[in-house]
C-alpha positions, 0 to 999 in steps of 0.5 A: 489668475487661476494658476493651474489653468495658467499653467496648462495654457502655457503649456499648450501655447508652447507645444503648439508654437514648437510643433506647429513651426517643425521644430526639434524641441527649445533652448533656454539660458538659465540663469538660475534667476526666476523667468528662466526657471519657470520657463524651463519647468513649463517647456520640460511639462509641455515637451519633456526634457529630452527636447529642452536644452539648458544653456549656461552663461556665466560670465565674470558679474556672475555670482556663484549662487547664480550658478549653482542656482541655475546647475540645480534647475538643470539637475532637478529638470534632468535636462541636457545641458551646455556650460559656456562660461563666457568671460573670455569671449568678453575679455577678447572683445575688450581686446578689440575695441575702444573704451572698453570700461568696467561697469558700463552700459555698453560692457553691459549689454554686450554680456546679454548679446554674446550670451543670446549668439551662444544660445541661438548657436545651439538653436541651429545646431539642434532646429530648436526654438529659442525661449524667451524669458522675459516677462510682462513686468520688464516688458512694459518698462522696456527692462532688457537688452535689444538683441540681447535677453530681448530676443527670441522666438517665443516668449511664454512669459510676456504676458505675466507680471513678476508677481504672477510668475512667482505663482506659477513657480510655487504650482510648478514646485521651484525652489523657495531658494529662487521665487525669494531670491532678489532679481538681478541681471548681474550685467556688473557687479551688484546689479540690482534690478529693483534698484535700477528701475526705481520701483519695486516690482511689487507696486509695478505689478500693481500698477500694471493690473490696475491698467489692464483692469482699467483697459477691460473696463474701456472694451465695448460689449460684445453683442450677440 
C-alpha cells in the first residue's frame, strides 16, 4: 500500500459521498481508540473541521485514558464536539428490562446501539453522515454489533486491515500513545479484543493479505 496515496483516495472517497448525497458535513463517536481516530483526522482533511462533529460516549466500562484519549483527538482536530455520557441511559433500561446482568453479551451490545441512536440523533439534527469506523480487520470476523458500531452511512475504513490503518495513523501524524494502544471495545470491564477473538490482529492481517493476494492471482486477464 502506498500510504499517501491512500490517504488522498480516502479523502476524495469522503468528500464525494458527502457532497454527492446533499450532506452538511459528518458525525463521528470517538472513542479515543485508533479506527475512530483515523476516521476523524481523514474527515477533518477532506471537509475541515467545521463540518465534522465529534461525539463522545462514555459509558461505566469506559476507562478514563479512553476518555482522555478521545478529549485530545477533539483538541488536536479543533473539532465541535458533544459529550453524552451515556451510563444513565444504561442504567434506565437496566430499570426496565429482564435479566439485566453485569458483564453480558446483550448488556453489552445495547452499550454499541444506545451509543449509535446518539450519534444518528445528531446526524439528523445537523443533515449530517454518520462515519463509520469499522475497518477490514473486524469486518471479516463480523467483530461489531449489528445496529450498533456496525451501522453507518459510509465506511472509509472498510477496506483496511488494523495493520494498514496503523500506517495511516502515523502519515496522519496521530499520536504513538493511541497507534500503540491495545484495541478494545470496552462493552464490560477489561475488554480485550485480541483476546475475544483469539488471534491477534497481527497474524489476522496476515492472513487476509495472503487471501486478497490469493484472490487477484484467481482474476482473469483483462484483454484489450
Amino acid at each position: 500500500m502506498n500510504v499517501k496515496e491512500e490517504v488522498e483516495k480516502l479523502q476524495h472517497f469522503i468528500r464525494d459521498q458527502v457532497e454527492g448525497t446533499g450532506a452538511n458535513g459528518l458525525v463521528i463517536g470517538i472513542s479515543g481508540g485508533i479506527d475512530s481516530t483515523v476516521a476523524a483526522y481523514l474527515a477533518v482533511r477532506a471537509l475541515g473541521k467545521e463540518r465534522v462533529l465529534g461525539v463522545l460516549l462514555p459509558s461505566h466500562t469506559t476507562p478514563d485514558e479512553d476518555q482522555e484519549d478521545a478529549a485530545d483527538v477533539v483538541r488536536r482536530l479543533g473539532l465541535e464536539s458533544v459529550h453524552v455520557p451515556i451510563a444513565d441511559i444504561i442504567a434506565s433500561f437496566g430499570n426496565n428490562l429482564p435479566e439485566f446482568e453485569e458483564g453480558s453479551l446483550s448488556k453489552a451490545n445495547l452499550q454499541a446501539r444506545v451509543r449509535m441512536c446518539i450519534i444518528y440523533y445528531f446526524a439528523n439534527l445537523k443533515n449530517y453522515l454518520v462515519c463509520g469506523t469499522t475497518d477490514a480487520s473486524e469486518n471479516f470476523l463480523g467483530y461489531y454489533t449489528k445496529y450498533g458500531d456496525g451501522a453507518a452511512d459510509i465506511e472509509p475504513l472498510i477496506k483496511l486491515t488494523k495493520t494498514e490503518v496503523k500506517s495511516i495513523a502515523k502519515e496522519l501524524g496521530v499520536s504513538e500513545k493511541i497507534i500503540r494502544k491495545k484495541s478494545s471495545p470496552n462493552l464490560k470491564a477489561a475488554h480485550d479484543a485480541e483476546e475475544e477473538l483469539g488471534v491477534s490482529y497481527e497474524v489476522l492481517d496476515r492472513l487476509l493479505a495472503k487471501n486478497k493476494m490469493a484472490e487477484h492471482k484467481k482474476r482473469p486477464p483483462v484483454s484489450a
